[in-house]
BATOR-454656 format. One line per field, with one value per residue (C-alpha): residue number from 1; chain; residue in three letters; z, x, y. Coordinates in steps of 0.1 Angstrom, whole numbers, always signed. Example, Ala and Ser with C-alpha at 12.3 -4.5 7.8 and 13.67 -1.06 7.14 Angstrom:
% residues 2
k = c(1 2)
c = c(A A)
r = c(ALA SER)
w = c(+78 +71)
u = c(+123 +137)
v = c(-45 -11)
***
This chain:
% residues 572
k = c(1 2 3 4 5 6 7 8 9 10 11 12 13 14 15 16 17 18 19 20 21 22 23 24 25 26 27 28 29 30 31 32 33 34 35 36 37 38 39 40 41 42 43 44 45 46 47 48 49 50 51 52 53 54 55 56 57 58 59 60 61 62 63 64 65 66 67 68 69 70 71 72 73 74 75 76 77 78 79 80 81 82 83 84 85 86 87 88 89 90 91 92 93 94 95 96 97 98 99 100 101 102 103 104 105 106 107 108 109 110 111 112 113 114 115 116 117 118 119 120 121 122 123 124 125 126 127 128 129 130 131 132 133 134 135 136 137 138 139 140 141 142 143 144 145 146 147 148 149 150 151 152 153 154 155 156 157 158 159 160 161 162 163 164 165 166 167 168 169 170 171 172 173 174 175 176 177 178 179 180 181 182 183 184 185 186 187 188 189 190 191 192 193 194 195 196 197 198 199 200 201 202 203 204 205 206 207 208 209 210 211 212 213 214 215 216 217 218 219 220 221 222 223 224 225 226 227 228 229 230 231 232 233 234 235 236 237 238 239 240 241 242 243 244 245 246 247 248 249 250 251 252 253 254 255 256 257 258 259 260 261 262 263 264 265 266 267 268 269 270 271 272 273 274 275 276 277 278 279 280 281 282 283 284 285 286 287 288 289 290 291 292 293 294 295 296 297 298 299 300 301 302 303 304 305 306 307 308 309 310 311 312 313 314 315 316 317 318 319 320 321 322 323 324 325 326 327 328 329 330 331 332 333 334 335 336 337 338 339 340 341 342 343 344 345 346 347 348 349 350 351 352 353 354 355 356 357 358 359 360 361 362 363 364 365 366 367 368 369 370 371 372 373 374 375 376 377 378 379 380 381 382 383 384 385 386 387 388 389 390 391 392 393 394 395 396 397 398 399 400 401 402 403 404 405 406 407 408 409 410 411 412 413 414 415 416 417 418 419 420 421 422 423 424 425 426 427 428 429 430 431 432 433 434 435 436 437 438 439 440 441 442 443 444 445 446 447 448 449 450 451 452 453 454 455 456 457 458 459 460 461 462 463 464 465 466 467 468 469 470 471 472 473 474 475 476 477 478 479 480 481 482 483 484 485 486 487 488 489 490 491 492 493 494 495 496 497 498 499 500 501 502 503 504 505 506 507 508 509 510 511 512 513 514 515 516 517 518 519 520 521 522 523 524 525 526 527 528 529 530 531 532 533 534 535 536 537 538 539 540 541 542 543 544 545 546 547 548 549 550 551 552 553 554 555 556 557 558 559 560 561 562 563 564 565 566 567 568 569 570 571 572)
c = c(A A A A A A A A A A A A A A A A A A A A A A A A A A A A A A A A A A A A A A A A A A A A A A A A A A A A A A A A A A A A A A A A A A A A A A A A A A A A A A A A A A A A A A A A A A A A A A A A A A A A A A A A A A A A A A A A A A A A A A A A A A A A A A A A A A A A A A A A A A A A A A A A A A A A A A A A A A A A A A A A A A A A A A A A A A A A A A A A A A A A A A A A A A A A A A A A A A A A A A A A A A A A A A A A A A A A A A A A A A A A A A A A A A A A A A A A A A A A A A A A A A A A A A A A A A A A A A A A A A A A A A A A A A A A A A A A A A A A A A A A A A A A A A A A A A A A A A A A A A A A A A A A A A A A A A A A A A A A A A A A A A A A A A A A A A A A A A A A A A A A A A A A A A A A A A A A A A A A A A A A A A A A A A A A A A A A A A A A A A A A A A A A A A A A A A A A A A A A A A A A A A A A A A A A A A A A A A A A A A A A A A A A A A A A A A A A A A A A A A A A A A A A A A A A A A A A A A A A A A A A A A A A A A A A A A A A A A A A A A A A A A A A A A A A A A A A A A A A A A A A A A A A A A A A A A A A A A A A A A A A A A A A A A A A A A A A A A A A A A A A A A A A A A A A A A A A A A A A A A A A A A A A A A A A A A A A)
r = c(UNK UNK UNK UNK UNK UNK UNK UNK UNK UNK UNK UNK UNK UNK UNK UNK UNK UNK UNK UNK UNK UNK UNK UNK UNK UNK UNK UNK UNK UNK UNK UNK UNK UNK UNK UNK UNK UNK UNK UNK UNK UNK UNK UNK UNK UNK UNK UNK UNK UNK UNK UNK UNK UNK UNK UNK UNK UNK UNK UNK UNK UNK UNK UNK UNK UNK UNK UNK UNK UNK UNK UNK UNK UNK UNK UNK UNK UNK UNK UNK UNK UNK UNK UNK UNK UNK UNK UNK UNK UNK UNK UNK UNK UNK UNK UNK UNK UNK UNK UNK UNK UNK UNK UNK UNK UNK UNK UNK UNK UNK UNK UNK UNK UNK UNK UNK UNK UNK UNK UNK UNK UNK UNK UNK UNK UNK UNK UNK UNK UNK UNK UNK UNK UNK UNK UNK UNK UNK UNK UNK UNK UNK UNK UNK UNK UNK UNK UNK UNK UNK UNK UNK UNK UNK UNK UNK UNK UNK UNK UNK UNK UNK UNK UNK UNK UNK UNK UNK UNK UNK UNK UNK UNK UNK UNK UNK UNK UNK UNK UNK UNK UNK UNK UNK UNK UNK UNK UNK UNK UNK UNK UNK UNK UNK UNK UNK UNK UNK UNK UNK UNK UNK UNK UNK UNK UNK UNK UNK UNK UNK UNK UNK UNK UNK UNK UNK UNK UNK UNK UNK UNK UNK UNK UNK UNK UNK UNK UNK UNK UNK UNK UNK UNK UNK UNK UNK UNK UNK UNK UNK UNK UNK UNK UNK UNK UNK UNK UNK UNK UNK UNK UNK UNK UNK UNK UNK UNK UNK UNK UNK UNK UNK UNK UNK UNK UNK UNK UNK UNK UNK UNK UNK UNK UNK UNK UNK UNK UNK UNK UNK UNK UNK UNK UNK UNK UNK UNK UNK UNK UNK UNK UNK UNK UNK UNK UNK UNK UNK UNK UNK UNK UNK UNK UNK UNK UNK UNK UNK UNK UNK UNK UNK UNK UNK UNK UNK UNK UNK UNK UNK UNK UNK UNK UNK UNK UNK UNK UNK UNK UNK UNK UNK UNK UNK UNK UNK UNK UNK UNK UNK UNK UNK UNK UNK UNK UNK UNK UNK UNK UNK UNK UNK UNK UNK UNK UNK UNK UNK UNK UNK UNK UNK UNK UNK UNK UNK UNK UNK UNK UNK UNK UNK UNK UNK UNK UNK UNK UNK UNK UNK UNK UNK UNK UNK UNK UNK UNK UNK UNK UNK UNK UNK UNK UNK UNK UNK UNK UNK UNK UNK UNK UNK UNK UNK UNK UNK UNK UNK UNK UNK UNK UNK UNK UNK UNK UNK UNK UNK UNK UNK UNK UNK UNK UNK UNK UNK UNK UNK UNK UNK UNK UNK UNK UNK UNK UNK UNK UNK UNK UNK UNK UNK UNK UNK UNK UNK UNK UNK UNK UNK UNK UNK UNK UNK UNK UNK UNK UNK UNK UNK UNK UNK UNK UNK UNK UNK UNK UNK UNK UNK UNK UNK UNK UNK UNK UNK UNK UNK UNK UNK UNK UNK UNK UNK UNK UNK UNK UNK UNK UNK UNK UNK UNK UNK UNK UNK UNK UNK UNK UNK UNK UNK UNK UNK UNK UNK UNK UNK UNK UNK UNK UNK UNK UNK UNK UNK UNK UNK UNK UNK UNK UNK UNK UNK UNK UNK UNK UNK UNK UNK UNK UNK UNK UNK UNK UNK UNK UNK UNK UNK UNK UNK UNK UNK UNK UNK UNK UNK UNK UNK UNK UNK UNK UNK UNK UNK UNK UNK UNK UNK UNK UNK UNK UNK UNK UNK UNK UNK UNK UNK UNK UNK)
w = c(+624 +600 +585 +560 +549 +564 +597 +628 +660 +691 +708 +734 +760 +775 +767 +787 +770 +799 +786 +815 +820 +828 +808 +799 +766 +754 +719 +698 +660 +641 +608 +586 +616 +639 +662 +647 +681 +713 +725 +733 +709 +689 +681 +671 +652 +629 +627 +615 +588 +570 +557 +593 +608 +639 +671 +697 +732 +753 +781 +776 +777 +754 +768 +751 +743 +775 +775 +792 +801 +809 +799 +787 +759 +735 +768 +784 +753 +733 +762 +768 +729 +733 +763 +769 +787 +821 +838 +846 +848 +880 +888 +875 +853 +832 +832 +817 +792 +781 +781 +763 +733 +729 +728 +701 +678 +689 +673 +693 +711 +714 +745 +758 +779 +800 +818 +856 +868 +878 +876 +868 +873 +909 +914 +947 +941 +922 +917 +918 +953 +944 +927 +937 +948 +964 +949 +913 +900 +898 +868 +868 +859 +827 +820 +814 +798 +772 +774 +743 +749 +776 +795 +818 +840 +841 +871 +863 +880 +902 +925 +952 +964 +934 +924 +886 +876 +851 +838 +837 +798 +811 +840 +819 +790 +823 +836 +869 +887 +920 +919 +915 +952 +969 +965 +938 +950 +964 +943 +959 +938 +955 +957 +970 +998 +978 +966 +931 +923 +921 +894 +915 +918 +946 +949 +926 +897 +875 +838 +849 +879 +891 +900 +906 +879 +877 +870 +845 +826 +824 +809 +785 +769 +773 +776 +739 +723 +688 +659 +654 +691 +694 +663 +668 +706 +698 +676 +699 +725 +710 +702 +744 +750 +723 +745 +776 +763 +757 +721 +732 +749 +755 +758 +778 +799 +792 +755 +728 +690 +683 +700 +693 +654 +659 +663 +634 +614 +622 +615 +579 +574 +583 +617 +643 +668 +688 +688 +703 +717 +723 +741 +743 +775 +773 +788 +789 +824 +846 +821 +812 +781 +797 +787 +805 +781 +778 +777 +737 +737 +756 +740 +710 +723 +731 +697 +681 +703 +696 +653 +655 +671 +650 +663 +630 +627 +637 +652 +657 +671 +690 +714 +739 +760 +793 +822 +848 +879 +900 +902 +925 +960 +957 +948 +971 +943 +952 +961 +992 +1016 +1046 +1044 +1043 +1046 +1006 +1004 +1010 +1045 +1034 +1040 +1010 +999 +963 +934 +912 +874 +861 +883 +890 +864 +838 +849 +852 +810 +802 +819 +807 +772 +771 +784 +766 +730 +743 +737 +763 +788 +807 +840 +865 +901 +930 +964 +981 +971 +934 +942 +955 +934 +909 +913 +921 +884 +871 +893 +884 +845 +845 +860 +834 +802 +811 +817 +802 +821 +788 +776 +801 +814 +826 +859 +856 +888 +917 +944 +968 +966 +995 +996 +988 +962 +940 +946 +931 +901 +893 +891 +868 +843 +850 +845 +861 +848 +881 +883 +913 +905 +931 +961 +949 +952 +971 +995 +1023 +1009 +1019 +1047 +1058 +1048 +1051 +1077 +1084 +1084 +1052 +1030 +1039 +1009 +987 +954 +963 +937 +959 +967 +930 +921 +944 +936 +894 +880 +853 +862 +839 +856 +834 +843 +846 +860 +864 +874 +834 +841 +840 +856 +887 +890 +885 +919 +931 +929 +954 +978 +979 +991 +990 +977 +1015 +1027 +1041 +1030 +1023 +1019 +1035 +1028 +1003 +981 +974 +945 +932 +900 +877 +888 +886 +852 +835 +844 +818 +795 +796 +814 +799 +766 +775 +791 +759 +742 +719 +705 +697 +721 +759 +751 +731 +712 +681 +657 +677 +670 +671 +696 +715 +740 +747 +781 +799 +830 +839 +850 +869 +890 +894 +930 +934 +941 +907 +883 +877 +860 +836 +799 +768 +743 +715 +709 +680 +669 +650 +637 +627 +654 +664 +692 +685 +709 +688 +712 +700)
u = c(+846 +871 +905 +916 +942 +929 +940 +915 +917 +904 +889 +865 +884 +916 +944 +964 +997 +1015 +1045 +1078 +1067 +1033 +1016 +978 +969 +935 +940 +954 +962 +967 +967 +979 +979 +1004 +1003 +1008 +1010 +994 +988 +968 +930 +943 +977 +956 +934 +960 +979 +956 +944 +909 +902 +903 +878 +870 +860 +841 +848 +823 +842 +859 +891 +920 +947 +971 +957 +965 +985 +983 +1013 +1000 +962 +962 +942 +942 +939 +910 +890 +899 +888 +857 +846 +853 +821 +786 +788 +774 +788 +762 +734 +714 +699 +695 +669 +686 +720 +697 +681 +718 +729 +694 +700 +735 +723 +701 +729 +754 +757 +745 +773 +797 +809 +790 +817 +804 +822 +815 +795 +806 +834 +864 +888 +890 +850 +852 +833 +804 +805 +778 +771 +752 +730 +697 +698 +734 +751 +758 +731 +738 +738 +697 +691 +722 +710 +674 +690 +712 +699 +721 +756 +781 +777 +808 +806 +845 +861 +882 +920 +937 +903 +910 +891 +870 +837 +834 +801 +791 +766 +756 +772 +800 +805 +804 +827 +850 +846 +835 +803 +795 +821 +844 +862 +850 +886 +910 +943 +933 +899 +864 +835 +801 +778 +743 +722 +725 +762 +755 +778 +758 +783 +801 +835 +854 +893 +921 +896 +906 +912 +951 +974 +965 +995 +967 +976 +941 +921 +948 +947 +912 +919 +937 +907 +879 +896 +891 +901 +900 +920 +891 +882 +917 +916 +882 +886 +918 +894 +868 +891 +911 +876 +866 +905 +894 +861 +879 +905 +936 +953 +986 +991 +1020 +1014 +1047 +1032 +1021 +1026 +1035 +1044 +1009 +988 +1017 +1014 +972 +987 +1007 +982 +959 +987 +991 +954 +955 +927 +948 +930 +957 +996 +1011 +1041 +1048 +1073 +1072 +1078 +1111 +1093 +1058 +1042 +1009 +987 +976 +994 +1023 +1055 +1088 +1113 +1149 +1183 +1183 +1146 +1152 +1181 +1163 +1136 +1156 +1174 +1144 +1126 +1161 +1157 +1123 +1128 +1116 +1110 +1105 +1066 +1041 +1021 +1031 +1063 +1085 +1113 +1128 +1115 +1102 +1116 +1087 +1093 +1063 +1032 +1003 +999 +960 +971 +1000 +1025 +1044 +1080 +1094 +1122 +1095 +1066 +1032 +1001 +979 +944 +944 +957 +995 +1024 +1040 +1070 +1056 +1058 +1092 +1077 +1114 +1145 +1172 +1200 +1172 +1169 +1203 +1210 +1178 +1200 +1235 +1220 +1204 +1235 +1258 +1239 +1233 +1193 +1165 +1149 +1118 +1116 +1088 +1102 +1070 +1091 +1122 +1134 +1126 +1145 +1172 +1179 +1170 +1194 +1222 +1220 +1220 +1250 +1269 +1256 +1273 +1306 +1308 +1297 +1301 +1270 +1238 +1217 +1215 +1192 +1165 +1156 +1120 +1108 +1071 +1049 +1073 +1047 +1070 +1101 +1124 +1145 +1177 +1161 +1150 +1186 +1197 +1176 +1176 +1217 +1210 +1191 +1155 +1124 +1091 +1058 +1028 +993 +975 +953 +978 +972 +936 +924 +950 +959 +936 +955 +986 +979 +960 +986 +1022 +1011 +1008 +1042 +1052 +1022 +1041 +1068 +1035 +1031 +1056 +1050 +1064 +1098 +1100 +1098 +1121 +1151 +1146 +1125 +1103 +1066 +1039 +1013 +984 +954 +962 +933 +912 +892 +892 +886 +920 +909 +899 +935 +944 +927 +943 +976 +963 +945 +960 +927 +916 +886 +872 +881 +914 +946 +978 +989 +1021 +1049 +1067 +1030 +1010 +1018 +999 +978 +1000 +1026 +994 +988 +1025 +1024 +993 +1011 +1046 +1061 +1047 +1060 +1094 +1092 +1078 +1107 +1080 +1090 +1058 +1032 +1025 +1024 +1010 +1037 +1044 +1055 +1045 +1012 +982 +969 +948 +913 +887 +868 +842 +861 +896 +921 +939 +914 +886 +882 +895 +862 +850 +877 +859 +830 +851 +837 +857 +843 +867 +898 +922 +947 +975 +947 +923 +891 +891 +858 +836 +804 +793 +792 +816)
v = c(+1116 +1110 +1109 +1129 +1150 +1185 +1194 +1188 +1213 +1201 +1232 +1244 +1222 +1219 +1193 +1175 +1166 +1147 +1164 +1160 +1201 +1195 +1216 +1218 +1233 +1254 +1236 +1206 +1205 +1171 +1162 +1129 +1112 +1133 +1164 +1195 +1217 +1224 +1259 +1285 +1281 +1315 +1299 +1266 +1277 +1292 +1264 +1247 +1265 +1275 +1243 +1227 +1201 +1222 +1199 +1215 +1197 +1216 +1215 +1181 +1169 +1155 +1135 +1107 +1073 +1050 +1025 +991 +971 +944 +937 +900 +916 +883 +858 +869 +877 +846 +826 +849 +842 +801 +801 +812 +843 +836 +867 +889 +863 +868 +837 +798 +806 +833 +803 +781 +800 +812 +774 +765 +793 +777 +742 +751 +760 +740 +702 +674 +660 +685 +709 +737 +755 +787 +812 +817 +844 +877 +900 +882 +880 +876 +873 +893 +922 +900 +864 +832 +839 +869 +848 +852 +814 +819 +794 +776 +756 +717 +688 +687 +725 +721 +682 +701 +730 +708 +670 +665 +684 +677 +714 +730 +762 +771 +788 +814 +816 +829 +823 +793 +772 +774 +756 +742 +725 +700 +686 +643 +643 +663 +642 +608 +623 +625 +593 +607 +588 +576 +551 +579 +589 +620 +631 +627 +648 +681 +683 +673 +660 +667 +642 +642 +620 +591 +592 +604 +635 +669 +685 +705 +701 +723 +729 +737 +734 +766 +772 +775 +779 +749 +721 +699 +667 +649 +683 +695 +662 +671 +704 +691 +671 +694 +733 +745 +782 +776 +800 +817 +821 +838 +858 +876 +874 +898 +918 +921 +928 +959 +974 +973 +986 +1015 +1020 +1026 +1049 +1021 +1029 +1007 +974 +953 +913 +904 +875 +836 +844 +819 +821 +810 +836 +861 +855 +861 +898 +894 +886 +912 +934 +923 +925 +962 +952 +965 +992 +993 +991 +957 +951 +913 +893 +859 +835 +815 +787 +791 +777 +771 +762 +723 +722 +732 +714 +713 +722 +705 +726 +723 +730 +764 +777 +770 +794 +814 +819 +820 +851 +864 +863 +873 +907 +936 +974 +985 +986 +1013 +985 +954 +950 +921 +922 +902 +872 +869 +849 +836 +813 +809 +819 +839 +839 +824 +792 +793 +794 +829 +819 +829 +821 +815 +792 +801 +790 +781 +779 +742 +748 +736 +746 +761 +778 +786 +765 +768 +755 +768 +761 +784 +772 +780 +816 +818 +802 +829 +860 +850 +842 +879 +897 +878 +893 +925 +914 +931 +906 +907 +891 +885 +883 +892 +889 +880 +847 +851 +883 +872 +844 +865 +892 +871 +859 +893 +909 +875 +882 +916 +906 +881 +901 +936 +964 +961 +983 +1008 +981 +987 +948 +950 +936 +925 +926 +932 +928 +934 +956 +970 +997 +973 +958 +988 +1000 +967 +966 +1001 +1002 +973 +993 +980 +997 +981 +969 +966 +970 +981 +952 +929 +954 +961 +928 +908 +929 +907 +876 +887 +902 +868 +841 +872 +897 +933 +935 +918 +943 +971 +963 +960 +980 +1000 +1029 +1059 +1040 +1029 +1064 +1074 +1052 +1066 +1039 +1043 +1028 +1017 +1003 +977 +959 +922 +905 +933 +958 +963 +1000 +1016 +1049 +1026 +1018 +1056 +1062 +1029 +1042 +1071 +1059 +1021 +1006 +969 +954 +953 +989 +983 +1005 +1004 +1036 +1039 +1064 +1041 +1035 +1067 +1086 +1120 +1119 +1133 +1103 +1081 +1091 +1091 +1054 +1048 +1077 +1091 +1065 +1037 +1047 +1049 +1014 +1001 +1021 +1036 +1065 +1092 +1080 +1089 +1121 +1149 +1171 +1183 +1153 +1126 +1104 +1117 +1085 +1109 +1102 +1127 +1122 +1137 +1155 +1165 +1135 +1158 +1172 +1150 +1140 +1106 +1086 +1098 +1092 +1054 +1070 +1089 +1084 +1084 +1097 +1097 +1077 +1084 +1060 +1080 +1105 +1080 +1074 +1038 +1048 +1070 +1079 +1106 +1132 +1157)
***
């Protein structure tokens, strides 16, 4: 299919328009890259005219192009494209012959970085102890793989304890031998009968959210996404968000000017396949290259994300900046008021990489311009310190809820908080991936009681926020997380699905559609009405109906960005 200037109907099907009334359509007109109309398939069909490019969807469905609010597009496939893809390998051999092929074209001498194996990003559902040996392979099987390259199978946060291995290159280029102690900090380097280190290394050994100084010193050396990495990672990354349906994402979190310009770019080369929203951190943290920034240094930041706003593209676009204080509960950085147990057996009360008077010179500085912020607060003391800021922000500059702060993740949210942040202005970016997959986590290190505050999407409802929910760190499937947000089930069967979680599908669906739009403040997507974009998705069955165990093997046929198909299955 193509674009052109003659009108296209969609027929034969039904359309959902995720319109605030709810209504399903027999027929959808676009042309030049907008919707006509929506109606009955006689009322289409003159609408669009004789010279029309009639579609046929036997029975399929259109429905607006998702979109993801917070998919770490750029991150996870930059990274993915920097390393040999190990993550569906099923046993040593099949890791060595992937290592061996990559040795063959890589110099002599230089890194061979892997990813793990598995389904990242939380490797519960399949990881390297589905291997058919069980577990990773040691130094021998890479040092036979790759005699001549130093070799590094990467663990993947927010996994801990994790397992890295190397091989006996990658282990000299890091200076660590038989001489070196079993323990350095919280990290422990296998070694064998005879004291010689296997290659493993177990503990706080991830590609980020560590707080662990000798292994991030390490990253620092050897982690390596290069330009090119990032720019075709973001290329090949916008094609898979195509494939599964996504025509919109908005890259709110860990993002700097660097990887924000790899957009940018791909904007002025015309090679966008989606639309991006980006906002960049005020003081980027967790990562090994992470620097703590001075007053100057952050107000700097700060007036810069300020000058470099612009809402003017169809594509590209960059507003506000994004406050972050901690970090995830699996390496026992969420910040609470209680202690806790992390995965080291510690006690912790989270980790705070940004202290309060920073939040508090990021809020003032936002009010005090009238300028948007985003803020990531997960549970009550990043809550409380949180909204003390912002009620002492509005006292002191007047009301700015009409600019619509956003409040990233919000793992946990109680009644007196929503009311809080909701006569503040706020709207709120989640993803079902925190109850999906952590929901044992908390319930292990919190308590029953505490998960009953988690992904709270009925209460947040309730109180008049707008929800957009995104993928994070997976699963990558966003019609997964649909059924998520209904049945509030975790990775090992057990359920959350209390009366202040479990929304319908229609609710489920505004928050990759209608709702996420209006978060993003992006006028003419989410839905599908007359003068808006034509960012459209056919699939295979109806969202609405589809029992909820079968949403995940929904198939998108088609996606349309404004008009023009950006996915294609040629099926229709």
């Amino acid at each position: 299919m193509t674009r052109d200037d003659r009108a296209t109907l969609f027929h034969g099907g039904q359309v959902v328009t995720m319109r605030e009334d709810g209504a399903v359509e027999e027929a959808i007109v676009v042309r030049e890259g907008r919707v006509v109309a929506t109606g009955s398939a006689e009322e289409m069909r003159a609408a669009a005219g004789d010279q029309a490019v009639a579609v046929d969807l036997a029975g399929a469905t259109v429905m607006p192009g998702l979109i993801d609010t917070h998919p770490h597009l750029l991150h996870w496939n930059g990274i993915k494209r920097s390393v040999v893809d190990l993550l569906d390998c099923r046993d040593h051999g099949e890791i060595a012959a992937r290592i061996s092929a990559a040795a063959a074209r890589t110099p002599k001498g230089q890194w061979i970085r892997c990813s793990p194996i598995g389904e990242p990003h939380y490797f519960l559902r399949r990881s390297y102890r589905d291997l058919a040996e069980g577990e990773l392979p040691t130094r021998q099987l890479l040092d036979a793989a790759a005699p001549d390259h130093p070799v590094w199978i990467q663990a993947w946060a927010p996994v801990h304890p994790a397992v890295t291995v190397l091989n006996t290159r990658g282990l000299w280029n890091l200076q660590v031998s038989r001489n070196t102690p079993d323990r350095v900090g919280r990290v422990s380097i296998e070694k064998d009968a005879d004291g010689e280190p296997t290659g493993r290394l177990l503990g706080p050994v991830n590609n980020y959210y560590n707080n662990e100084p000798w292994w991030d010193a390490i990253l620092a050396r050897i982690d390596g996404v290069s330009p090119q990495d990032w720019y075709e990672g973001a290329r090949s990354g916008m094609a898979e968000a195509n494939r599964r349906g996504v025509t919109t994402i908005f890259e709110g979190h860990m993002m700097d000017w660097p990887l924000i310009d790899v957009y940018r770019q791909h904007g002025n080369a015309g090679t966008l396949t989606t639309r991006v929203l980006c906002t960049p951190d005020a003081e980027p943290h967790g990562l090994p290259t992470s620097v703590t920034l001075t007053e100057t240094e952050l107000v700097q930041r700060l007036e810069l994300a300020y000058r470099l706003q612009d809402l003017s593209g169809d594509m590209f676009r960059t507003e506000s900046f994004l406050c972050s204080r901690g970090g995830p509960i699996n390496p026992g950085m969420m910040i609470l008021n209680r202690s806790y147990r992390g995965p080291y057996g510690e006690w912790s009360k989270g980790v705070e990489f940004i202290p309060e008077w920073k939040g508090r010179l990021m809020v003032e500085f936002a009010a005090e311009r009238g300028m948007r912020m985003n803020l990531i607060s997960v549970a009550d003391r990043e809550h409380d310190v949180a909204l003390a800021h912002l009620e002492a922000a509005r006292r002191k500059f007047g009301d700015f809820s009409e600019q619509q702060w956003t409040l990233q993740h919000a793992y946990f949210m109680d009644d007196d908080q929503c009311r809080r942040y909701r006569d503040l202005g706020f709207q709120i970016t989640t993803s079902m991936s925190f109850s999906y997959f952590k929901m044992h986590t908390f319930r292990e290190r919190l308590g029953s009681d505490y998960v009953k505050n988690l992904i709270p999407l009925r209460r947040e409802l309730d109180h008049g926020f707008e929800v957009g929910c995104g993928t994070d760190w997976g699963p990558a499937n966003v019609f997964e997380h649909i059924a998520f947000a209904q049945t509030h089930r975790g990775v090992f069967g057990d359920r959350n699905d209390g009366p202040a979680q479990v929304i319908d599908r229609q609710q489920s669906l505004a928050s990759w559609t209608r709702s996420a739009a209006r978060i993003l403040r992006w006028k003419g997507i989410g839905t599908l009405e007359a003068g808006g974009h034509a960012d459209l998705i056919v699939v295979d069955r109806d969202p609405l109906t589809t029992p909820t165990e079968d949403l995940k093997d929904t198939k998108v046929h088609l996606t349309m960005l404004g008009g023009r198909p950006v996915h294609d299955e040629g099926v229709l």
